[in-house]
C-alpha positions as CSV (number, residue, x, y, z in Angstrom):
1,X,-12.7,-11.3,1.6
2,X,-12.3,-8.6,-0.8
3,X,-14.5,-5.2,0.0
4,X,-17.4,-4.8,-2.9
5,X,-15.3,-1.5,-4.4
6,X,-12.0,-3.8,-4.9
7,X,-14.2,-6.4,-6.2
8,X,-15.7,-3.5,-8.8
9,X,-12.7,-2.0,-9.9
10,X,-10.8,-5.9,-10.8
11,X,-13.7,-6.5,-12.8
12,X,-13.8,-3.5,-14.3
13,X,-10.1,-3.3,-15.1
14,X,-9.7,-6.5,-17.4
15,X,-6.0,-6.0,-17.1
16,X,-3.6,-8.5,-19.2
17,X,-1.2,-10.0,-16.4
18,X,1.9,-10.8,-17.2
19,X,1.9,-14.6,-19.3
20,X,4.0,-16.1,-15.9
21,X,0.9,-15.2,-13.5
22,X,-1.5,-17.7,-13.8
23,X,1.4,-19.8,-13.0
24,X,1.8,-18.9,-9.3
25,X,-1.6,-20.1,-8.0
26,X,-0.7,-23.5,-9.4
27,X,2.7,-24.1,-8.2
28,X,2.4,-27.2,-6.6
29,X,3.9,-28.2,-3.7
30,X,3.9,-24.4,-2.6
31,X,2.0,-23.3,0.6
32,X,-0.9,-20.7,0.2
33,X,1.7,-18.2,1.4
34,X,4.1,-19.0,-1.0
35,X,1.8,-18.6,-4.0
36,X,0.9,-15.4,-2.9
37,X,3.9,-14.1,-3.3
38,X,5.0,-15.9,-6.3
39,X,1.7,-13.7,-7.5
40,X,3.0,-10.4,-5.8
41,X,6.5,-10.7,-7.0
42,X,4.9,-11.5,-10.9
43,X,2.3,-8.0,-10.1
44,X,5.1,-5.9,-8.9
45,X,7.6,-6.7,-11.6
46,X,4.8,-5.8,-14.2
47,X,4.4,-2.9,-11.9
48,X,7.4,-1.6,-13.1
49,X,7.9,-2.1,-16.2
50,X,3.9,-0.8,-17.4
51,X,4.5,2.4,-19.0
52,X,1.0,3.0,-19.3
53,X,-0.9,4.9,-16.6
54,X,-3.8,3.6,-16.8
55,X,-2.7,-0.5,-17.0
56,X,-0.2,0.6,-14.0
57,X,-3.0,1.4,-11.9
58,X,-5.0,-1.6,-12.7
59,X,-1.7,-3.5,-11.8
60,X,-1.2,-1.6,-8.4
61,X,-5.3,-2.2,-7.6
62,X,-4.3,-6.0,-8.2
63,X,-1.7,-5.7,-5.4
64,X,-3.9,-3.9,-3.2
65,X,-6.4,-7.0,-3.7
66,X,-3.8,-9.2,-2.8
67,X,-2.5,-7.2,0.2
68,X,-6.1,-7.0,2.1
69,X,-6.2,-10.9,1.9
70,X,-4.7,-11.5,5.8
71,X,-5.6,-15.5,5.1
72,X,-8.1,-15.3,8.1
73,X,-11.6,-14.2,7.9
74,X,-11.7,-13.1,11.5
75,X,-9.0,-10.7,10.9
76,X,-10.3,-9.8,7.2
77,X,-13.9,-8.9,9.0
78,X,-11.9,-6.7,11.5
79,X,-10.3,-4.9,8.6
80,X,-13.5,-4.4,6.5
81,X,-15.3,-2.9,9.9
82,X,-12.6,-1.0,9.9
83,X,-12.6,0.4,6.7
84,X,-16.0,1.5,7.6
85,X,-15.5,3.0,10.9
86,X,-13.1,5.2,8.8
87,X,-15.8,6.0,5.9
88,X,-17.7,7.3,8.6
89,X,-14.7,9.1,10.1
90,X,-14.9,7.3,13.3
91,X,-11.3,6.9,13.6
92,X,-11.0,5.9,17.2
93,X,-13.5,2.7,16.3
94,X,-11.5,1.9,13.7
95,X,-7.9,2.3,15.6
96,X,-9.6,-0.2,18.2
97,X,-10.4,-2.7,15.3
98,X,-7.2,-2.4,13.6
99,X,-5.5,-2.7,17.0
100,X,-6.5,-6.1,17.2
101,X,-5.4,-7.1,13.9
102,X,-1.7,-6.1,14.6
103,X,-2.4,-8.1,17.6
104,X,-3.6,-10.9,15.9
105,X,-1.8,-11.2,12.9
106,X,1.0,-9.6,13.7
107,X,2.7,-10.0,10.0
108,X,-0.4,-8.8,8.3
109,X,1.7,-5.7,6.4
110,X,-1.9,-4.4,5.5
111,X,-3.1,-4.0,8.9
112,X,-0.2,-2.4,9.9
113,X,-0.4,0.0,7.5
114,X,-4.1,0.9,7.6
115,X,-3.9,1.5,11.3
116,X,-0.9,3.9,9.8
117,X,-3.5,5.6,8.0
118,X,-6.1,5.8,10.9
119,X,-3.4,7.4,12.5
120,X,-2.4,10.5,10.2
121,X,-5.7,10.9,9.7
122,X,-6.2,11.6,13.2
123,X,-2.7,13.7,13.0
124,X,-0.7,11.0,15.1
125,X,2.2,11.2,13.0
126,X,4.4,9.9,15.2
127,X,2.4,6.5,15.7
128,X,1.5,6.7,12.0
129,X,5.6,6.8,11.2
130,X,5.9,4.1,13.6
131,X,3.2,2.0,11.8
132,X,4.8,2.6,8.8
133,X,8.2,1.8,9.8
134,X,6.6,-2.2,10.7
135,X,4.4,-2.2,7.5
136,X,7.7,-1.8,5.4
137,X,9.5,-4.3,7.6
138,X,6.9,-6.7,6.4
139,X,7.1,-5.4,3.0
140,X,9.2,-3.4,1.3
141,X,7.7,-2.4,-1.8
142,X,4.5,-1.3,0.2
143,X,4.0,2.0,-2.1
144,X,1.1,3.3,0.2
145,X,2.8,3.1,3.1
146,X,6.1,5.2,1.2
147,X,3.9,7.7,0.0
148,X,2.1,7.8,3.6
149,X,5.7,8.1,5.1
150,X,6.7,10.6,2.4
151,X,3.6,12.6,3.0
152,X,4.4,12.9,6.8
153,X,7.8,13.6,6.1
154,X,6.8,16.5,3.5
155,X,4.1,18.0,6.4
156,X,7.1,18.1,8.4
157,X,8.6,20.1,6.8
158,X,11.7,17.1,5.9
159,X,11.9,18.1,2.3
160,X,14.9,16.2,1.5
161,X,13.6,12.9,2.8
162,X,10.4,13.4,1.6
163,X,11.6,13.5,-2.0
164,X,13.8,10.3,-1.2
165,X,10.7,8.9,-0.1
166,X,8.6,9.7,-2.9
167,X,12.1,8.3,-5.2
168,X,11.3,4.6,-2.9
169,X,7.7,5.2,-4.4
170,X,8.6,5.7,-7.7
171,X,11.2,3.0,-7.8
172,X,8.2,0.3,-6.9
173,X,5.6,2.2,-8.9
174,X,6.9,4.0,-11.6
175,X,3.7,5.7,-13.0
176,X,1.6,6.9,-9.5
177,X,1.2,10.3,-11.0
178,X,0.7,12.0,-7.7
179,X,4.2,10.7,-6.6
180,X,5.5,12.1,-9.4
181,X,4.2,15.3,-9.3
182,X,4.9,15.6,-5.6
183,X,8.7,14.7,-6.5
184,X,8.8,17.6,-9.1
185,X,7.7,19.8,-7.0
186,X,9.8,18.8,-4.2
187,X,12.9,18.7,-6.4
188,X,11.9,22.4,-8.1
189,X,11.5,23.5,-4.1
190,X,14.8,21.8,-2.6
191,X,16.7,23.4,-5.9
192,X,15.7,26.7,-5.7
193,X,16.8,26.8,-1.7
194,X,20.4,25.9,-3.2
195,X,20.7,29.0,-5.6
């Protein structure tokens, strides 16, 4: 199930997909699974190639539909009652919700992640780096959980991984502006410690 302010923003965005998309809800013969990420491959190749801002982020909201989709409405209900627990900034609800999703669905990359974000928002950034770690085992190109781990790593005071991280973000997601911007500056920082 897809929250109401996901729902919003697809309709609002009227993106063109790349021609090849509709394609990959109707291979046949393919499992649900395996159409989803015929459709996430398709997104995150248009990903980066769009050189325009504002169709990138329509693109990268598209992923983010697709990644909230766990394939179970149990575990999609756990994840939206999360995501309101954390609205209301009652973190430790939503870290028992999202608990049980990594339980559950223990290859749900999304839960993974937003459990990751329960968790440096509560300044766990030890759990949240762990969380991350799994999120990008599951995949890869998961450019919220980068910038979460590039983030952490910057707080940290880890300047020079933190600017490779932001690099992983940018490599998947060429046009988040705030990657890019935190890349300058970490670049302009780690160059001026070198003169």
């Amino acid at each position: 199930m897809v929250s109401p302010v996901v729902a919003l923003a697809q309709e609002k965005s009227g993106v063109d997909v790349p021609a090849a998309a509709p394609q990959a809800t109707s291979l046949p013969g393919k499992t649900l699974a395996e159409k989803r990420n015929a459709r996430l491959d398709e997104l995150f190749s248009a990903l980066k190639r769009e050189r325009n801002e504002v169709k990138a982020t329509r693109i990268a909201e598209q992923i983010q539909t697709q990644w909230q989709s766990s394939g179970s409405a149990s575990i999609d209900l756990m994840m939206q009652w999360a995501a309101a627990a954390m609205a209301e900034k009652k973190y430790a609800v939503a870290l028992d919700f999202l608990d049980q999703v990594t339980v559950l669905k223990p290859d749900f990359a999304e839960g993974w992640n937003r459990r990751a974000t329960v968790n440096f928002l509560m300044n766990d950034y030890g759990r949240s780096m762990a969380d991350i770690q799994k999120t990008l085992a599951l995949e890869p190109r998961h450019f919220g959980a980068l910038a979460g781990l590039a983030a952490i790593l910057k707080d940290t005071g880890k300047k020079e991984a933190a600017l490779h991280a932001f690099e992983q973000v940018l490599a998947v997601y060429p046009m988040m502006r705030e990657a890019q911007k935190q890349a300058g500056e970490l670049a302009d920082d780690l160059t001026g410690q070198r003169t």
